[in-house]
C-alpha positions in Angstrom: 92.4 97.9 35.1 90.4 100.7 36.7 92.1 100.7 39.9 95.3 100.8 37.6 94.3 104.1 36.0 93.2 105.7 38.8 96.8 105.0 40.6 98.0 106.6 37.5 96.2 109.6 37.5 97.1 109.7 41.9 100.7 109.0 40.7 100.7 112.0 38.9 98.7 114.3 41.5 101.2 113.2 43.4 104.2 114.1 41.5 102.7 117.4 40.4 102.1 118.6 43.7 105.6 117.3 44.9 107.1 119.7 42.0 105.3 122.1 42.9 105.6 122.6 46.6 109.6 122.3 45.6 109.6 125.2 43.4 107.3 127.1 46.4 110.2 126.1 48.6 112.9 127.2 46.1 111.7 130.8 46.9 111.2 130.7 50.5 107.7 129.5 50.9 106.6 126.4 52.7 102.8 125.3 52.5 101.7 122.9 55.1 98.6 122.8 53.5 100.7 121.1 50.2 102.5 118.3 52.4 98.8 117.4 53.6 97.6 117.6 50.3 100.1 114.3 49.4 99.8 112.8 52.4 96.0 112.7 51.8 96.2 111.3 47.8 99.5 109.0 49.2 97.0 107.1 51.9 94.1 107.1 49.1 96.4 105.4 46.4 97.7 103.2 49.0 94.1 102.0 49.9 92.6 102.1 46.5 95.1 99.2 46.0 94.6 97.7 49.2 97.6 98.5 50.6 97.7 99.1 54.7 99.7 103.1 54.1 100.6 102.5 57.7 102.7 99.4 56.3 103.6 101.2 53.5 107.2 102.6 54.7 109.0 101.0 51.9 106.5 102.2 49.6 106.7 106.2 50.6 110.7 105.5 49.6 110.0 104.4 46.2 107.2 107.5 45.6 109.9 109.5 46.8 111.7 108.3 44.2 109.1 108.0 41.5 108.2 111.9 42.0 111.9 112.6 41.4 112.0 110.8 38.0 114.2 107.8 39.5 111.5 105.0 38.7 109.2 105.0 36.4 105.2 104.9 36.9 105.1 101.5 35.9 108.3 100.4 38.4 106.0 102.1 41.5 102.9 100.2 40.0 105.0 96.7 40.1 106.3 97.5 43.8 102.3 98.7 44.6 101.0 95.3 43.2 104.1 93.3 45.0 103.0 95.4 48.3 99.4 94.6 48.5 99.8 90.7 47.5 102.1 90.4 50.5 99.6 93.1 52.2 96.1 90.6 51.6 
């Protein structure tokens, strides 16, 4: 359950940043430093739940799609937990 809350609390880094390196973009501002920023808590989530993030392609579609409200938190925690049973 711990690893559980952590991923939520990652999941929401995660979407927070995503929003706001959008809103940077949306007036002419790109941040490398941002995109490295979720690439860094992406790999850690993945890890925390034993999940190889180089592995993870399907994954980084269905993030994509939790930051832009598509899925749900708990959809992306079902795919995560699918992912690293087929992953250990």
């Amino acid at each position: 359950m711990e690893n559980q809350n952590v991923t939520l609390r990652l999941l929401k880094l995660i979407r927070e940043l995503t929003n706001k390196a959008a809103a940077l973009e949306g007036i002419g501002i790109k941040l490398m430093l941002t995109d490295e920023m979720i690439e860094e808590v992406t790999t850690a989530m993945f890890e925390i739940n034993e999940v190889n993030p180089a592995a993870a392609g399907p994954l980084h579609l269905s993030l994509v799609d939790y930051t832009s409200g598509a899925i749900e938190a708990h959809d992306f925690l079902s795919l995560l937990s699918g992912a690293a049973v087929m992953s250990g």
